[in-house]
N, C-alpha and C positions, 0 to 999 in steps of 0.2 A: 130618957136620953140614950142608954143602951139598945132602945128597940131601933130608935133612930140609926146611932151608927151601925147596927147587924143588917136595917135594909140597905143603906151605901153601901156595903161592904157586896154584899149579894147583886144590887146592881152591876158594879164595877165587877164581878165575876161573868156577868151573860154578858157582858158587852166585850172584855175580852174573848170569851169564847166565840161568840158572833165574828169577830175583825180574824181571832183563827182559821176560822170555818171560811171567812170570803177569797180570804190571802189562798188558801188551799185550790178552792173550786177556781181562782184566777189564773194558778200553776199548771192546774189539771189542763184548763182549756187551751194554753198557751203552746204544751206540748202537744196538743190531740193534733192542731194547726199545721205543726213542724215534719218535713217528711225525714222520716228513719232511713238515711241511706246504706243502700244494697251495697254488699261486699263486692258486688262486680264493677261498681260504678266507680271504687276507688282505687282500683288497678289501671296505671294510665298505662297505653301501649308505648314501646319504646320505639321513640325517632329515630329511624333512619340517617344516617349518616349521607350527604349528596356532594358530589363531588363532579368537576370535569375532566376527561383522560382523553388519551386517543390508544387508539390497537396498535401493536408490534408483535414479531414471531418474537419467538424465544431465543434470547441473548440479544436482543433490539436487532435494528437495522448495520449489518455490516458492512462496510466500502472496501471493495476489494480494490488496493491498489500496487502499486512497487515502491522501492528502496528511491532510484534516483526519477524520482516523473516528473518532475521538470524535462528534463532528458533524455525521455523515451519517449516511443509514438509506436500505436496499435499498427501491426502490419496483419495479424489475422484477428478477428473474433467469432468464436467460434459456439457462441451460444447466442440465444435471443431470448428478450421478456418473456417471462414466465416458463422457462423450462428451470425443471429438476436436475441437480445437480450432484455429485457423489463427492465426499472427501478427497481432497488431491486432483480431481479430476481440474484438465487444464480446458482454460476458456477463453484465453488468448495467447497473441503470440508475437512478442516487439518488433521493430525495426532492428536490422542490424544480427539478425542470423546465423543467417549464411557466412558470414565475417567472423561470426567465433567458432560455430562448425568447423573453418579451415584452420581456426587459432589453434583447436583440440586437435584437428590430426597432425599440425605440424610441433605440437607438444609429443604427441606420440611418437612421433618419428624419431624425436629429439632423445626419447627415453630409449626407443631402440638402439639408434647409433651407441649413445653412452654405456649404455648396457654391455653392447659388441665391445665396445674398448674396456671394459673392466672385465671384461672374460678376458680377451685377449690378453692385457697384463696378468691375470690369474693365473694364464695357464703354461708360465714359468720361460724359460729364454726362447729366444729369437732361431728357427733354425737359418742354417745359412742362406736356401731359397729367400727366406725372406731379406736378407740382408741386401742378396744379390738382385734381387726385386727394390728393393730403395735405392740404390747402388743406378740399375738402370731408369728408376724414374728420375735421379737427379740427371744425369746425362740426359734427358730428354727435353726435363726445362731448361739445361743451359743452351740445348741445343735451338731451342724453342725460343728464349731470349737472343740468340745472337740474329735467328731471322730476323724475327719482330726488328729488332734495333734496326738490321740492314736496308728490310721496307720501308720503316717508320723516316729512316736517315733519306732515303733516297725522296718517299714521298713530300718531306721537308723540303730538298733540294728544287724540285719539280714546285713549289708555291712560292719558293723564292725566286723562282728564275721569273714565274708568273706575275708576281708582282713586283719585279722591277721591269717588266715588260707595262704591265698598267700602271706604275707611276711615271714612266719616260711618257707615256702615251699624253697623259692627264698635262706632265705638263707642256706639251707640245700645243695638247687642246687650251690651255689655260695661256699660252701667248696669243693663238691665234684668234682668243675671245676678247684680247684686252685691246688686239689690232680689229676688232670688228668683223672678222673674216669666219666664223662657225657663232652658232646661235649660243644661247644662254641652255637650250635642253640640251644640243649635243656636249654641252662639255659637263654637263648634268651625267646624261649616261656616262660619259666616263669616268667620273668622280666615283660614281656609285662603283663600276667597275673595279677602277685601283681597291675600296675601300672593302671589295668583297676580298680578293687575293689576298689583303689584307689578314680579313677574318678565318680565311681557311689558313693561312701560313700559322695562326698562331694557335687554330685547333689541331692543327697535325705537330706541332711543338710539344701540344697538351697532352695528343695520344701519345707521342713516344714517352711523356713522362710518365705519365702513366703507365702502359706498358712494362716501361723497364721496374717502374715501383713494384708492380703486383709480381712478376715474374721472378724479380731478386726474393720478393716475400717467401713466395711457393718454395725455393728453392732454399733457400735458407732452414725452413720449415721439415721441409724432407731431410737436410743433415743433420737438423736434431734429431728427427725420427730416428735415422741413419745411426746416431750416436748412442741414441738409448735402446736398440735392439741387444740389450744382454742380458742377463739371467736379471728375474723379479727381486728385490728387496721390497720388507713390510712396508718402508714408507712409498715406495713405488705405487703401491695399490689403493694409498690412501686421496691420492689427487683425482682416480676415477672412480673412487667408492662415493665420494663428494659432489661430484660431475652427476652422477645416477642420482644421488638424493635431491641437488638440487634440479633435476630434471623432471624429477617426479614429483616433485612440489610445485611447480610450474604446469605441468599438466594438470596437477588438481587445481588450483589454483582457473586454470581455462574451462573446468569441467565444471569448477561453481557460479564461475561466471556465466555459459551457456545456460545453467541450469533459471539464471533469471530473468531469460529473455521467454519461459516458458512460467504467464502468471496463472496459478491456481488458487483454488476456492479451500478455505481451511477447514469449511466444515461443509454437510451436506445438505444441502436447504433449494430456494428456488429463487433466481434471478427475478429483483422486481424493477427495476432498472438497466438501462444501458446507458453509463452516463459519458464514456469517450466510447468515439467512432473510427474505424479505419482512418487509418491516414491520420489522426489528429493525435498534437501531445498527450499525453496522460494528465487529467484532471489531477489537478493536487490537492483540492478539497476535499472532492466527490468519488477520485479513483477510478475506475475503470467500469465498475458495475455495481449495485447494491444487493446484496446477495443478504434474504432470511430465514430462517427455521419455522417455515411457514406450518410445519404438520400439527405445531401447539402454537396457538396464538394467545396472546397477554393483551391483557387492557393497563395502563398505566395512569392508576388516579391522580392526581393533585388534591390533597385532602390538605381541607385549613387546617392551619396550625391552632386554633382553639378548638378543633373537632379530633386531632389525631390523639388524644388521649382513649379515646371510644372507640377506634379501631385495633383491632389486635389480630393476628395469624391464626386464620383459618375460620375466618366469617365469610357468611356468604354473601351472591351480591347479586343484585339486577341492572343489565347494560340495557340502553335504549340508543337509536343513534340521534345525535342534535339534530342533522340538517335534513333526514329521512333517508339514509343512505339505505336502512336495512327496516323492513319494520317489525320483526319478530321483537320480545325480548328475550335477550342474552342473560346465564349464570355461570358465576363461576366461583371462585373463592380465593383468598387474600392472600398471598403465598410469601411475598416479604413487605415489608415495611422500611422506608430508607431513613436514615440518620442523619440528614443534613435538613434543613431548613432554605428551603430557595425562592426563586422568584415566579410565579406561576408564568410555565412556557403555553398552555393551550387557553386560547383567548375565547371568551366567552360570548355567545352571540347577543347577548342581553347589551344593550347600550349602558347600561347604568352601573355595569358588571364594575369591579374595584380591580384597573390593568396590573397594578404594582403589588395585588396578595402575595401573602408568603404562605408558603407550602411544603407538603412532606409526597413525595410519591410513594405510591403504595402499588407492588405490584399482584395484578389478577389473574390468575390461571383459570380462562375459560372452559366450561365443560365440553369435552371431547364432542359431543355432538353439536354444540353449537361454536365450536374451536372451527368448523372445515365449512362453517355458513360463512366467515369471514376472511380465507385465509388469501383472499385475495382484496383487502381493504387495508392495508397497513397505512396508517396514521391516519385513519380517518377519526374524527372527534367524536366523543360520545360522553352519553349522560349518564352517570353510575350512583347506585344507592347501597351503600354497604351498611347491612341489618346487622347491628350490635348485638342481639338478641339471639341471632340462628348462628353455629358454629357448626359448621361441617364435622360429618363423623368418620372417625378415622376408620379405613379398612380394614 
């Protein structure tokens, strides 16, 4: 009975060995099968970021316009599309000129004169010349008033003689109208007649009042003069030191105003528009001209907001244009990144495209050689692929 269980026991030893031995060569075969992958194969390359933009110069597109355009209108312009422009440099020139032109020299004037009278008070009393000089300019306008009065009376006299001549007339005409004996015109013309005699009797009424107004003015005016020709007091000098200040506040005041009927370009770039023409009001949207810094041109992404995590400053980038505008490809690199979250502005030509995406722009500074392929393309659409992976190197 011992031999018996020592052969079970040895059987039950090769048959486990056996079931070791197949489990093993089943392992073996199963990985021979399996392919061992290559270290290269598990480096996936990094996607591309894609995005749609269009081109602008540098500082985007500017409208050059004025202060009040509603109420200005182009009288010169003096540049046309595509010319190069200098800082400051003027490129039109309003309505209404010539009208402040004469505003500033009669400002000047005005500072003259004032000026003449605060020296003159400055430079201490009156000699008697001059006294005796105001002295004969009042005699002159009283003398001057008693003509006028004399004419003025007499030419009165002479429109009232007149029209009591055309109203006897009138009504002489006006019986003999009612007796049927003169027409319905003639007693017309003489109505109209009386009614002029009329009109002048009460315009030479109006000259003499007149007249005698201005000429008492003058005249009054000269004997204050007259009265204040004596030695200078401090307060004396302060009513023309005044007169001067505000005179020359008033000339500046005309010299700023000129100054904006002359519209200049604020920076120096190149006219890509002319959006008001001669002769027409000043666009109030559009402005006068679209003026850009065309010698560096910018592409400006619209990068999805679940993609702008993966962009960052100073990656670089490939432009294509969407619609064939250009066919070379474009680089450049990522220069800022904006902060707000908006509504994608460049529409997509894909029909299927998502109109209402929200977006981050991202601006691209194209490389100087292919900066002046484009610099006359501004907003044209384009297709950009900013490489997470390549980072430009710094100089």
């Amino acid at each position: 009975m011992q031999k018996s269980l020592t052969r079970m026991s040895s059987s039950w030893i090769v048959i486990v060995i056996a079931l070791a031995g197949l489990g093993f060569w089943l392992n073996y075969r199963t990985r021979g099968n399996q392919t061992v992958p290559s270290v290269s194969s598990e480096v996936q390359p990094v996607r591309a970021v894609a995005a749609l933009g269009r081109i602008e110069p540098e500082g985007s597109v500017i409208k050059v316009s004025v202060v009040n355009a509603k109420d200005s209108r182009v009288d010169q312009l003096l540049v046309k599309q595509g010319d190069r422009v200098q800082a400051g440099q003027i490129i039109a020139i309003l309505q209404g000129l010539d009208k402040q032109q004469a505003a500033v020299v009669e400002a000047e004037r005005n500072v003259a004169v004032q000026q003449a009278k605060l020296a003159q008070t400055q430079a201490g009393s009156s000699t008697s010349s001059q006294r005796l000089a105001q002295q004969a300019a009042i005699r002159r306008l009283e003398a001057e008033l008693r003509t006028e009065l004399i004419e003025k009376q007499a030419a009165i006299r002479r429109q009232e003689s007149e029209l009591e001549n055309a109203r006897t007339t009138y009504q002489r005409f006006e019986k003999l109208y009612r007796e049927g004996a003169v027409s319905a015109l003639d007693l017309d013309n003489y109505r109209k007649t009386y009614e002029t005699a009329e009109t002048q009797l009460n315009t030479a009424q109006a000259q003499l009042a007149n007249t005698a107004e201005t000429l008492s003015a003058e005249i009054a005016q000269a004997q204050a003069t007259l009265t204040n020709l004596s030695e200078v007091r401090p307060i004396d000098v302060k009513v023309p030191q005044s007169e001067v200040e505000y005179a020359v506040s008033q000339l500046q005041s005309a010299q700023a105003k000129l100054e904006d009927f002359y519209v200049r370009v604020p920076v120096a770039g190149r006219i890509l528009n002319i959006n008001t023409r001669i002769g027409e009001q000043v666009n109030a949207d559009e402005g006068i001209v679209d003026l850009g810094q065309t010698d560096r041109m910018y592409v400006v992404a619209e990068v999805y907001e679940t993609d702008v995590s993966r962009v960052q400053i100073g990656q670089r980038t490939t432009i294509v244009s969407e619609n064939g505008g250009f066919t070379q490809k474009l680089q450049g690199t990522v220069e800022q990144i904006g902060l707000q979250i908006k509504k994608a502005d460049v529409l997509s030509t894909d029909p299927a495209a998502d109109s209402n995406a929200r977006v981050v722009e991202a601006r691209i500074r194209l490389d100087p050689q292919d900066s002046k392929q484009v610099d006359g393309l501004t907003y044209m659409q384009v297709r950009v692929n900013i490489h997470p992976d390549s980072v430009a190197r710094t100089p």
